[in-house]
C-alpha positions as CSV (number, residue, x, y, z in Angstrom):
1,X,-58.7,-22.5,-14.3
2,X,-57.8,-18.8,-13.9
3,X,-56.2,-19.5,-10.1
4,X,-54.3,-22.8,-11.2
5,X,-52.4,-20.5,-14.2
6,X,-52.0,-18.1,-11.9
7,X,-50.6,-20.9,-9.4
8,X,-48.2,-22.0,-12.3
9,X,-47.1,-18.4,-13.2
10,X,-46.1,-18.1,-9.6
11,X,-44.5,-21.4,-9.1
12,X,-42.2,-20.5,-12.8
13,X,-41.1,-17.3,-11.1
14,X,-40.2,-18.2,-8.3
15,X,-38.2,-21.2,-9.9
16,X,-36.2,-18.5,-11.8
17,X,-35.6,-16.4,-9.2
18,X,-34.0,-19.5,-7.4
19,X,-31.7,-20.7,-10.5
20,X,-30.6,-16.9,-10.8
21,X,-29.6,-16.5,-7.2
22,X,-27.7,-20.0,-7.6
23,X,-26.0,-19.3,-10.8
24,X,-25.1,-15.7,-9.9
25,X,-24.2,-16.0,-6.2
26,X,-23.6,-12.7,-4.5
27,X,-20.8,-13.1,-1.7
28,X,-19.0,-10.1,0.1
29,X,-15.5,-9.7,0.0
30,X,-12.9,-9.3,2.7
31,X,-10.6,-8.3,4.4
32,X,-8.0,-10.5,5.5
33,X,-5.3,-8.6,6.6
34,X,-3.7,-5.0,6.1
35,X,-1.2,-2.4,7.5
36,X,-0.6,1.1,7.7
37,X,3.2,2.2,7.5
38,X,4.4,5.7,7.3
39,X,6.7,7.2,5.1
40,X,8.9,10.2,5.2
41,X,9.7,11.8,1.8
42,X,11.9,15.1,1.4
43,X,9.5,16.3,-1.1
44,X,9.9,19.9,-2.7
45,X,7.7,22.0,0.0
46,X,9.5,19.9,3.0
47,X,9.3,17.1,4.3
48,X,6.0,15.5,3.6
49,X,4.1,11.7,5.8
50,X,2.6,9.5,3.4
51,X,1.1,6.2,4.3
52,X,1.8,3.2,2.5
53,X,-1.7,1.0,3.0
54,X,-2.3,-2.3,1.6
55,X,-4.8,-5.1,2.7
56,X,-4.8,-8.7,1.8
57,X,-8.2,-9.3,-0.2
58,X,-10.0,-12.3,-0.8
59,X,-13.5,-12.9,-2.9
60,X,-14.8,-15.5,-4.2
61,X,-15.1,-14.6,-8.0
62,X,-11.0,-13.8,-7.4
63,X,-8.8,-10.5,-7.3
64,X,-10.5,-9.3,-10.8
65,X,-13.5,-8.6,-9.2
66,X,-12.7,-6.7,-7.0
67,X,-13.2,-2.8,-7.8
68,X,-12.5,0.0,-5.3
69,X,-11.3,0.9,-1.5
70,X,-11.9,3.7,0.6
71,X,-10.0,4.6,3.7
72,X,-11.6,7.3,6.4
73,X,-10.3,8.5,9.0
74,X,-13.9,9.2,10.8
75,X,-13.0,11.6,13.8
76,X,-10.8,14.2,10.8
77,X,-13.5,13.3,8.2
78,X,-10.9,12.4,5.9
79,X,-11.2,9.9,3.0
80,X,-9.4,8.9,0.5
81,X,-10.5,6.7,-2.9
82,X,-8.7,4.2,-4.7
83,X,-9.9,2.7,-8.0
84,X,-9.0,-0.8,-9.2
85,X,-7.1,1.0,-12.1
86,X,-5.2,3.3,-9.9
87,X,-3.8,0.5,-7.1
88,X,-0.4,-1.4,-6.5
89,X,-1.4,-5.1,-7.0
90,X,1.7,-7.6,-6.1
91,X,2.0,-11.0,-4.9
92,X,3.7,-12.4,-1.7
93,X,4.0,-16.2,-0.5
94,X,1.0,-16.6,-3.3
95,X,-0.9,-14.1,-1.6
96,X,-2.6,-11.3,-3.3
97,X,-1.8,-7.4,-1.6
98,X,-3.4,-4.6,-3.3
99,X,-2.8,-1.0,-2.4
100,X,-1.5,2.4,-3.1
101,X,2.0,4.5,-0.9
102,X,0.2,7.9,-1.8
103,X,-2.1,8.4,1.3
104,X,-1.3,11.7,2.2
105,X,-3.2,14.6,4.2
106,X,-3.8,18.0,1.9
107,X,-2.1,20.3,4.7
108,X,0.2,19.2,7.4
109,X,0.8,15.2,8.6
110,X,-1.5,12.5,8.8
111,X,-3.6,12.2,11.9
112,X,-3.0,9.2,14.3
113,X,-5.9,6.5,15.8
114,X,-7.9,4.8,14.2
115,X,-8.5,4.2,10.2
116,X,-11.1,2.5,8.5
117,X,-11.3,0.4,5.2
118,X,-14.0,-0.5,3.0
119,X,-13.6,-2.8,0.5
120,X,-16.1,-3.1,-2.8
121,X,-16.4,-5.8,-5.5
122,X,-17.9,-4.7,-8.7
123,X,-21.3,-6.0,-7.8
124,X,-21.3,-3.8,-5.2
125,X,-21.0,-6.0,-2.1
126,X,-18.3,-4.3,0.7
127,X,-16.8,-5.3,4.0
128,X,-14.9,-3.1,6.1
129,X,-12.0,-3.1,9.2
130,X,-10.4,-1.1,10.8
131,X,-7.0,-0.3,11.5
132,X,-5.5,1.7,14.2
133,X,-1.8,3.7,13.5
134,X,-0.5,5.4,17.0
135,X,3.1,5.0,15.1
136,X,5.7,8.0,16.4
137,X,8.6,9.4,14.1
138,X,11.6,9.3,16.9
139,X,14.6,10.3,14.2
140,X,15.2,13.2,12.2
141,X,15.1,13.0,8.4
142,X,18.8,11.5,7.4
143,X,20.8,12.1,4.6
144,X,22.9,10.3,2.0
145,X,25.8,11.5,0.5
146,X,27.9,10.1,-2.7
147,X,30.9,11.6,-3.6
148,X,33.9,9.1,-5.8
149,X,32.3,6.3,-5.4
150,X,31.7,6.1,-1.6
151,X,28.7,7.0,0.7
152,X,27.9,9.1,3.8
153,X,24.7,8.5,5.5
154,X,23.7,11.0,8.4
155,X,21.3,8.4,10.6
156,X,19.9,7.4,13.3
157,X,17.3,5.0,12.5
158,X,17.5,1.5,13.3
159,X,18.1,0.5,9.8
160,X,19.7,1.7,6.4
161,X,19.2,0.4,3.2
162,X,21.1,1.9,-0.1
163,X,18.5,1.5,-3.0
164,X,19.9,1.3,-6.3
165,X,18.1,2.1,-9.5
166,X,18.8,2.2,-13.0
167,X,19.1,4.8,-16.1
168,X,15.5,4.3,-16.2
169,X,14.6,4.9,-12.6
170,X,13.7,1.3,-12.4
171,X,14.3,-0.6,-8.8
172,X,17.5,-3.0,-9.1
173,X,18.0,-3.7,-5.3
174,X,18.6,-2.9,-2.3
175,X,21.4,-3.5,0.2
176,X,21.1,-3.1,4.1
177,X,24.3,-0.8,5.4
178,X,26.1,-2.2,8.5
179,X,28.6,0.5,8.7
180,X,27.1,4.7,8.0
181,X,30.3,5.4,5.5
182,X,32.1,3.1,3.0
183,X,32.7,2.6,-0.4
184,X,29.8,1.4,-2.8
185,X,31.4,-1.4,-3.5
186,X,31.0,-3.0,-0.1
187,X,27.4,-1.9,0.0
188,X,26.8,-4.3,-3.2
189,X,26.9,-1.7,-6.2
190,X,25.3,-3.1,-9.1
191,X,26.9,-2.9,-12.1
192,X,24.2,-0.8,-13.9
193,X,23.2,1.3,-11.4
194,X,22.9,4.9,-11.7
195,X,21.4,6.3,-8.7
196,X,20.7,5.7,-5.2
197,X,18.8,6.4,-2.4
198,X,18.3,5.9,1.4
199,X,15.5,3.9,3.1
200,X,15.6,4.4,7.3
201,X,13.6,2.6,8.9
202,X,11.9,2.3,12.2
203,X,10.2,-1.0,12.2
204,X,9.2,-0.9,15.9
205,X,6.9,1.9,14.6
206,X,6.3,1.5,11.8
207,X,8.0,4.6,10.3
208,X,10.1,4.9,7.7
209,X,12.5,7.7,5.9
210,X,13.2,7.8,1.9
211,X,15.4,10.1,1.0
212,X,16.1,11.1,-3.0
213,X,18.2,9.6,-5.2
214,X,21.7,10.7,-6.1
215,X,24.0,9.9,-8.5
216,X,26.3,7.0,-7.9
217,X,29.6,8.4,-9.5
């Protein structure tokens, strides 16, 4: 008698167990896709690389879920966090992207080679991938200049964008320059702007310049 409740103990158990795992499956998330991009920023101790890093996540139990990321850069033993509360979370072609433009290194500029990415949903479950950035700044930093309602950029990246904000600092648009000097007005001045500043860019490498805002008039 004693081995067949002990038999049916077992055989309850393990049938619990079972409709746990089902009801409470436990699947990894991933990585889809990502990038590194480097930014320039005139910041007030100099010039100053940042990385803008975001990956394309996906997991089952959807973006909510989903809790931290660490990127290393094994060979400096660098690492950086970034909490669920702390990253950029926008939406692209119906695609989720989550992730932060303030990777930076404490002294000097960002090492090159190879990154890696580790992604954790709140029950603890990761997956990782690496990322490699060889990226090289070819330009110096430019410079924009405002003065009575026309502009002066001092460039020699591939592209120029003016980036126009509000009285709150809040992004209006932006408007890609064909021509380094002009008035405002041809580089599509919104009404309510109040400032602007420049975005080079170096997309063969990834690179990019942002310069501070200035005063439109």
């Amino acid at each position: 008698m004693r081995k067949k409740i002990e038999k049916l103990l077992l055989i309850s158990v393990v049938t619990i167990i079972i409709l746990f795992s089902a009801g409470c499956s436990r699947s990894e998330p991933e990585i889809v896709f990502g990038f590194l991009k480097l930014v320039i920023y005139n910041e007030e101790d100099g010039l100053r690389e940042r990385f803008s890093f975001f990956i394309m996540p996906d997991d089952e139990d959807g973006i909510e879920n989903l809790d931290e990321i660490y990127l290393f850069h094994d060979i400096e033993q660098l690492r950086w966090h970034i909490k669920s509360d702390e990253w950029i979370h926008t939406v692209h072609d119906g695609k989720d992207w989550i992730g932060t433009r303030s990777i930076a290194a404490s002294t000097g500029n960002l090492p090159r080679g190879l990154y890696r990415a580790v992604l954790y949903n709140k029950g603890g479950e990761s997956s990782q991938r690496t990322f490699t950035f060889d990226g090289v700044v070819r330009f110096p930093f430019p410079e924009l200049i405002i003065v009575n309602n026309t502009y002066s950029v001092r460039s020699a990246w591939p592209v120029n964008r003016l980036v126009y904000y509000d009285s709150n600092g809040d992004f209006i648009r932006s408007a890609e320059l064909e021509s380094l000097s002009g008035s405002l007005s041809q580089a599509d001045l919104p009404s309510n702007a109040i400032t602007a500043a420049l975005w080079a860019e170096d997309e063969a490498n990834f690179c990019s310049a942002f310069t501070n805002a200035v005063p439109v008039n």
